[in-house]
C-alpha positions in Angstrom: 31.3 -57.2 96.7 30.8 -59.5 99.7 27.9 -60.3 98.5 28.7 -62.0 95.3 31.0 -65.2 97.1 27.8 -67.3 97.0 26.2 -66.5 93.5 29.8 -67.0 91.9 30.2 -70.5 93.8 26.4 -71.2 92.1 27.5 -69.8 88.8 30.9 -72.7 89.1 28.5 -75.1 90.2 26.5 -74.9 86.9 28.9 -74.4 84.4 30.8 -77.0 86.0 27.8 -79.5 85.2 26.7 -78.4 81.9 30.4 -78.0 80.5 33.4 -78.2 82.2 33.9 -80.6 85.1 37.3 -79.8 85.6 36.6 -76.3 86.5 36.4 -76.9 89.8 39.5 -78.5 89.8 40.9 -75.3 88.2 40.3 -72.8 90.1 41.0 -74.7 93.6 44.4 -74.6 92.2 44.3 -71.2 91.8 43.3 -70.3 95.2 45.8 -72.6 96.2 48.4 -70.9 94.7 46.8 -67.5 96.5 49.8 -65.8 98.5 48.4 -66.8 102.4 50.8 -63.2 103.5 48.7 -61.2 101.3 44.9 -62.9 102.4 46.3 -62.4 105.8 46.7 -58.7 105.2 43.4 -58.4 103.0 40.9 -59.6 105.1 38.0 -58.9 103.0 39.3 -60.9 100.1 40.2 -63.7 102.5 36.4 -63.9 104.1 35.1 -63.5 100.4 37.3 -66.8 99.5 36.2 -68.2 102.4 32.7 -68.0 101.8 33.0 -68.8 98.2 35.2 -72.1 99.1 32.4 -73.3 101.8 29.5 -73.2 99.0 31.5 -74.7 96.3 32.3 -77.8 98.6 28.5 -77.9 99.4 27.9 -77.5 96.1 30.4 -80.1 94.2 31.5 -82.2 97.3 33.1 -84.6 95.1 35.0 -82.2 93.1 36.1 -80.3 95.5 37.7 -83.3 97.9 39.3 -84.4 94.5 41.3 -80.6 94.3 41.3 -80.4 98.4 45.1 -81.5 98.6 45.5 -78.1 96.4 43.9 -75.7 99.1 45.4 -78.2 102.5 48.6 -75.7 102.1 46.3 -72.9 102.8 46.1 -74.6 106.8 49.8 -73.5 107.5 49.3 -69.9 106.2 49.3 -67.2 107.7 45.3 -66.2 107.3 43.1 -67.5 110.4 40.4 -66.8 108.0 41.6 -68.9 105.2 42.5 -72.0 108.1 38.3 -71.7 109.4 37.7 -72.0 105.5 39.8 -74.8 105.0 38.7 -76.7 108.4 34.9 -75.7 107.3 35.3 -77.5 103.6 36.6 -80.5 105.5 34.0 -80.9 107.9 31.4 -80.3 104.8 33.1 -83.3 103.1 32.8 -84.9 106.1 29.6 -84.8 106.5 28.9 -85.4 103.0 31.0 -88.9 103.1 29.1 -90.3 106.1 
C-alpha cells in the first residue's frame, strides 16, 4: 500500500477543512506516540509515514507546525527514515513561513 501515503494525507486535508480542524492535530499525536524501535525495524511503514507526514505539512502547514512539537521526538529515534521525515516537514514549514 505505498501508494496510498499521499491520497490519505489528501483525504485529512479535506475533512480537516470541511469538519474537523483538529484532526490534524490528532493524528500527529498519534504518530508521535509511534514506537521509533519498531519504524526502525519496519521500514515500509516508516517510508509510508514518511511520505504521508511530508504531504500533510504541504497540505495544512499551519496545522501541522501547531502539532510539530508532537512528532520533534521522532528526531532522536532510532528510524533514519522517520529523522529525513521530520527534517523534510521542517524545511516545508520553512519555506512556507518565509
Amino acid at each position: 500500500f505505498d501508494f496510498l501515503a499521499k491520497p490519505l494525507a489528501e483525504l485529512v486535508n479535506g475533512i480537516a477543512k470541511k469538519h474537523d480542524e483538529a484532526l490534524v492535530g490528532s493524528i500527529l499525536r498519534e504518530i508521535g506516540r509511534t514506537d521509533g524501535t519498531l519504524l526502525s525495524r519496519h521500514t515500509a511503514s516508516a517510508k509510508n509515514l514518511a511520505a504521508f507526514l511530508e504531504h500533510l505539512a504541504s497540505l495544512q502547514p499551519e496545522a501541522v507546525a501547531n502539532g510539530l512539537a508532537m512528532i520533534v521526538p521522532h528526531l532522536d529515534g532510532e528510524s533514519y527514515i522517520m529523522r529525513n521525515a521530520i527534517v523534510s516537514v521542517v524545511a516545508t514549514l520553512l519555506n512556507f513561513f518565509k
